[in-house]
LUMPANU-658573 format. One record per residue (C-alpha): residue in three letters; x, y, z. Coordinates in steps of 0.02 Angstrom, whole numbers, padded with zeros to 5 digits, always signed. Each point is the difference from the previous one (the first is absolute). Layout:
! residues N
AlaXYZ/...
***
This chain:
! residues 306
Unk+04607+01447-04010/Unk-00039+00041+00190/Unk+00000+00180+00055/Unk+00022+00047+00177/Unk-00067+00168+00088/Unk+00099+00036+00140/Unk-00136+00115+00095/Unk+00063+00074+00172/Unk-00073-00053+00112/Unk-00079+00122+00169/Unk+00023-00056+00179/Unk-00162-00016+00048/Unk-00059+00092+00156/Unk-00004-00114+00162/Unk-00175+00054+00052/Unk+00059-00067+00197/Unk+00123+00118+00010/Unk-00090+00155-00073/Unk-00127-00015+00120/Unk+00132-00022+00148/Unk+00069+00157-00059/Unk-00182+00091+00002/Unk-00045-00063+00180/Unk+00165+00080+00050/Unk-00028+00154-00070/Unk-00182+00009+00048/Unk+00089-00040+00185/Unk+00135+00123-00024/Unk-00020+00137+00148/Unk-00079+00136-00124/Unk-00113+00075+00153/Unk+00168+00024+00077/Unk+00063+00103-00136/Unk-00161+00107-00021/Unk-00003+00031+00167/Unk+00194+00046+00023/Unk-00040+00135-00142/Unk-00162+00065+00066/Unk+00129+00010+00171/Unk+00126+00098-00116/Unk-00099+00097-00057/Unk-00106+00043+00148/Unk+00178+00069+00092/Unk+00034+00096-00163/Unk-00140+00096+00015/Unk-00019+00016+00178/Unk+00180+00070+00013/Unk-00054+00151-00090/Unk-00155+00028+00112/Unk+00056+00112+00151/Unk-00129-00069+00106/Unk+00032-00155-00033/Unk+00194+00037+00018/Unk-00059+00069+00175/Unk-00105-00163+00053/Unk+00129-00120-00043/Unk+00147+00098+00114/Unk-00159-00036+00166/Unk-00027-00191-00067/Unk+00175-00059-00024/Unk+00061+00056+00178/Unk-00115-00153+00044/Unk+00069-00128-00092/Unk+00150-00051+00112/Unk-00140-00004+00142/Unk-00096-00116-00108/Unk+00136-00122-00029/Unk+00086+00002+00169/Unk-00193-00049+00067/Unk-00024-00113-00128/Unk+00185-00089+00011/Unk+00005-00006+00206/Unk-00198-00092-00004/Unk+00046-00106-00119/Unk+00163-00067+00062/Unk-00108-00004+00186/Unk-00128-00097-00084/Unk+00114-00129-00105/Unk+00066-00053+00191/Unk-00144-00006+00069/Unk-00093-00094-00147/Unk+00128-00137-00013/Unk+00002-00028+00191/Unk-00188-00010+00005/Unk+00011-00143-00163/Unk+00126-00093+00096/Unk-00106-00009+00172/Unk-00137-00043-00112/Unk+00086-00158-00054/Unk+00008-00052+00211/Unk-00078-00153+00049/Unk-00044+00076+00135/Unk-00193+00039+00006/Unk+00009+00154+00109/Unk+00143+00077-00092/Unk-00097-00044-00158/Unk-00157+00087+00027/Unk+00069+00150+00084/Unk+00096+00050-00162/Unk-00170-00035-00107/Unk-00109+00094+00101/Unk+00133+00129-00028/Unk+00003-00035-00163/Unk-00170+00019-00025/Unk-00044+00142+00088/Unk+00119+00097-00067/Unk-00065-00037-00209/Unk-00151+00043+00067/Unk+00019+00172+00023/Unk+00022+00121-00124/Unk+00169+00090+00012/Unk-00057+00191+00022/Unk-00127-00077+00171/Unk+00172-00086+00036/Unk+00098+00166-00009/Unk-00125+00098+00087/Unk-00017-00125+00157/Unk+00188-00051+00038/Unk+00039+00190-00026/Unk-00126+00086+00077/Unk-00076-00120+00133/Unk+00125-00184+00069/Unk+00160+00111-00020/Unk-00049+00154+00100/Unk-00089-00131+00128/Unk+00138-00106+00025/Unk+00114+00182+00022/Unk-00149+00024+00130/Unk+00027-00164+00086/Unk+00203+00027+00002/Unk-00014+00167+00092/Unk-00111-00086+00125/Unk+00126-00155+00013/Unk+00163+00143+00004/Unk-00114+00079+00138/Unk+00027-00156+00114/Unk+00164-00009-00025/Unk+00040+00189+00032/Unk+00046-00040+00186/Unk+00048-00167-00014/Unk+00161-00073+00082/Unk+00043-00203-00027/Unk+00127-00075+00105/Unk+00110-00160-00050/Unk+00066-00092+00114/Unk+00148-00098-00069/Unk+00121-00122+00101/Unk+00133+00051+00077/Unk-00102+00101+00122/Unk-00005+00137-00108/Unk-00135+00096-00096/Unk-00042+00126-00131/Unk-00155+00136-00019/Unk-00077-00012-00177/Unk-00097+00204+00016/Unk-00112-00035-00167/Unk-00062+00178+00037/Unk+00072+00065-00157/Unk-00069-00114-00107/Unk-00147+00020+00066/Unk-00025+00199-00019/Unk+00053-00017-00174/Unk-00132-00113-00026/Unk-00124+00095+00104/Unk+00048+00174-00101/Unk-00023-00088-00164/Unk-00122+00067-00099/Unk-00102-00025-00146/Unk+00054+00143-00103/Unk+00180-00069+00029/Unk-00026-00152-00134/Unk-00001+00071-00150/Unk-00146-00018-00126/Unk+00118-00069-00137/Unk+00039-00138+00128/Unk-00150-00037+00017/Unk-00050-00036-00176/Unk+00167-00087-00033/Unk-00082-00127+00136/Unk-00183-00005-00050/Unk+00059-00032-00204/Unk+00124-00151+00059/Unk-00137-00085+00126/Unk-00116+00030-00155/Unk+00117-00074-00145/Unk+00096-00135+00129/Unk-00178-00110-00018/Unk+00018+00011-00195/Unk+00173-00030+00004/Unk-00012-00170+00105/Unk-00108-00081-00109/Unk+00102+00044-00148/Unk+00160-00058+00117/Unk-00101-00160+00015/Unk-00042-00035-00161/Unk+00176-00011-00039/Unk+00057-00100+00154/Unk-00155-00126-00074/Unk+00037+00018-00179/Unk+00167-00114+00053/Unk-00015-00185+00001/Unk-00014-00098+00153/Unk+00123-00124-00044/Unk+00141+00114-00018/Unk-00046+00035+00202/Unk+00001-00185+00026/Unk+00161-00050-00078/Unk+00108+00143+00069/Unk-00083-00049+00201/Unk+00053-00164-00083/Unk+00175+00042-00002/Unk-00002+00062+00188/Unk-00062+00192-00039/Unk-00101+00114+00128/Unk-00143+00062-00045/Unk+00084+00175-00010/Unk+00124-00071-00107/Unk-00103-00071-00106/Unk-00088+00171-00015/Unk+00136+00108-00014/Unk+00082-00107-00108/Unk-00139-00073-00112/Unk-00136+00085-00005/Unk+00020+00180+00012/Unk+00116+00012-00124/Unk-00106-00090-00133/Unk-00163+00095+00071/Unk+00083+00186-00030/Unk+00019-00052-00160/Unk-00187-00032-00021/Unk-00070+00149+00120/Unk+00113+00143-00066/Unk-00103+00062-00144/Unk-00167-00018+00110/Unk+00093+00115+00144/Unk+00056+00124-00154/Unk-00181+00003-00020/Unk-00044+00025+00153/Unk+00124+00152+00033/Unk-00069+00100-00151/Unk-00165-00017+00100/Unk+00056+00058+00163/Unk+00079+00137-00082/Unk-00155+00066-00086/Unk-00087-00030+00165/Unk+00127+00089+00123/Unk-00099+00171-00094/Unk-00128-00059+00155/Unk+00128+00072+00140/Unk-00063+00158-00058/Unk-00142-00024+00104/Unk+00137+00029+00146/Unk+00038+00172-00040/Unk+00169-00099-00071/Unk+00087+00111-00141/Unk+00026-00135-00142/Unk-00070+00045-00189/Unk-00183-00004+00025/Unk+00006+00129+00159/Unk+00108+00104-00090/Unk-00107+00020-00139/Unk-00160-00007+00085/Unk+00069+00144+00112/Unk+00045+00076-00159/Unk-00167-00015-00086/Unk-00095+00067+00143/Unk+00106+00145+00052/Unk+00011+00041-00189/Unk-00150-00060-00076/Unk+00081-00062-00144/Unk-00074-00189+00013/Unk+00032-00074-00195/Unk+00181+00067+00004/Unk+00051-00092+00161/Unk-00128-00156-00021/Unk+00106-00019-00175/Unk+00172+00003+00074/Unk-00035-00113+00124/Unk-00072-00121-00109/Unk+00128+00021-00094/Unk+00137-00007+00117/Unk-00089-00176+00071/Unk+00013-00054-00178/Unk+00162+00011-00028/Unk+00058-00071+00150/Unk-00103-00158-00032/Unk+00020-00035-00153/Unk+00198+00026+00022/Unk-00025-00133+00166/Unk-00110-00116-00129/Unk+00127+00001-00138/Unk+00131-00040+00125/Unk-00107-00165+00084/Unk-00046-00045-00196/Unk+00198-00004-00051/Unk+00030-00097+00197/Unk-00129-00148-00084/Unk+00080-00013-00137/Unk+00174+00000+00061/Unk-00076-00148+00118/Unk-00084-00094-00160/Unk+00149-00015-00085/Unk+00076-00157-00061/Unk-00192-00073+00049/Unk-00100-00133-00078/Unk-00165+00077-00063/
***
């Protein structure tokens, strides 16, 4: 006579898949969460400080300056970056080394010597050297003689005393550090415009000139729109840091979030109040900018082969 148990029987455990469930919790954003609380909390409390209260109403009047700096430089500095990574790709050896020697001497300098020289030395020389040019042309008078037998007086005098009654003072500081942050990021930004033009294979180029294409065709067609793909989330990048560096245009006397609160802090002396806001408010615009690039490369990694 044969007995049989039937014993249930456990699923085991699939040891792969418990520890691909560990690594993603040990990759889960937790810093993220700890920091959004500390954040929270931080505001919580603050709103119930007067001073603090007080500090924030002087720091947030220069957060639209911030932006509207930050926004105009960058979108000055994205033209400018891609037009320097297409002249870099010329075959022409002049063209070429102009744009690296640009290139070049532009990384090379840090961004605050950057801000302080095109603000406060080439721009209010070349104002200089327009008043002397409008000077020459106060009293000047250019006739055009056209067939016919007929002619016309061209009196450029106008022009001329506008541009000889221009003055420094008349070009705003804010202008001026809108122009020195997109000379300094436009070198950055064409060699991350480049690696993307590079990261594209050279026989796609070949088989659409193949097929009778320009070579703008085959860039505006081809290329670019597989390389935005690849250079978005490094421009993202590079955004947030433009951002955190426009705080240098307070230098200028310009009123974004760091002159505010400087101004504040000095008039005031009440330094750890403001120094904490404006971290703060820095923070949270960041880390809002770097959750928003972070959910653009995934939204661009979808449906991917990893």
């Amino acid at each position: 006579m044969t007995v049989s148990y039937n014993t249930p029987t456990t699923p085991r455990v699939n040891p792969q898949k418990r520890n691909i469930m560990i690594q993603k919790l040990t990759r889960a954003p937790w810093w993220l969460l700890v920091m959004a609380l500390g954040i929270i909390v931080f505001i919580v409390w603050a709103s119930r400080d007067t001073t603090y209260v007080s500090v924030w109403d002087a720091v947030r009047e220069g957060i639209w300056t911030t932006i509207w700096i930050s926004v105009t430089a960058y979108a000055l500095a994205l033209v400018l970056g891609l037009l320097i990574a297409l002249l870099r790709r010329s075959s022409n050896i002049f063209i070429y080394q102009a744009v690296t020697f640009y290139v070049e001497l532009v990384r090379g300098i840090p961004t605050l010597v950057l801000v302080y020289y095109l603000a406060l030395a080439l721009i209010p020389q070349i104002i200089l050297n327009i008043q002397d040019l409008g000077s020459s042309f106060e009293h000047l008078v250019v006739t055009f003689n056209v067939t016919g037998g007929w002619s016309f007086d061209l009196d450029l005098g106008r022009v001329g005393s506008r541009m000889a009654n221009f003055e420094t003072r008349d070009f705003p500081n804010a202008n001026r550090a809108i122009i020195a942050l997109a000379v300094s990021y436009s070198a950055f930004l064409s060699e991350v415009f480049r690696a993307g033009l590079d990261s594209i294979s050279i026989g796609q180029r070949e088989a659409a000139r193949s097929l009778g294409m320009t070579r703008w065709q085959v860039m505006r067609f081809i290329v670019l729109p597989q390389a935005i793909r690849v250079i978005l989330p490094p421009l993202g990048n590079d955004f947030i840091a433009m951002l955190k560096e426009s705080s240098l245009v307070s230098v200028l006397g310009v009123t974004d979030i760091t002159r505010r609160g400087i101004t504040r802090a000095t008039g005031q002396f009440v330094f750890f109040p403001v120094y904490n806001i404006m971290a703060i408010t820095y923070l949270v615009m960041t880390l809002s900018l770097s959750m928003a690039v972070k959910l653009l490369e995934m939204y661009l990694d979808r449906g991917q082969d990893r």
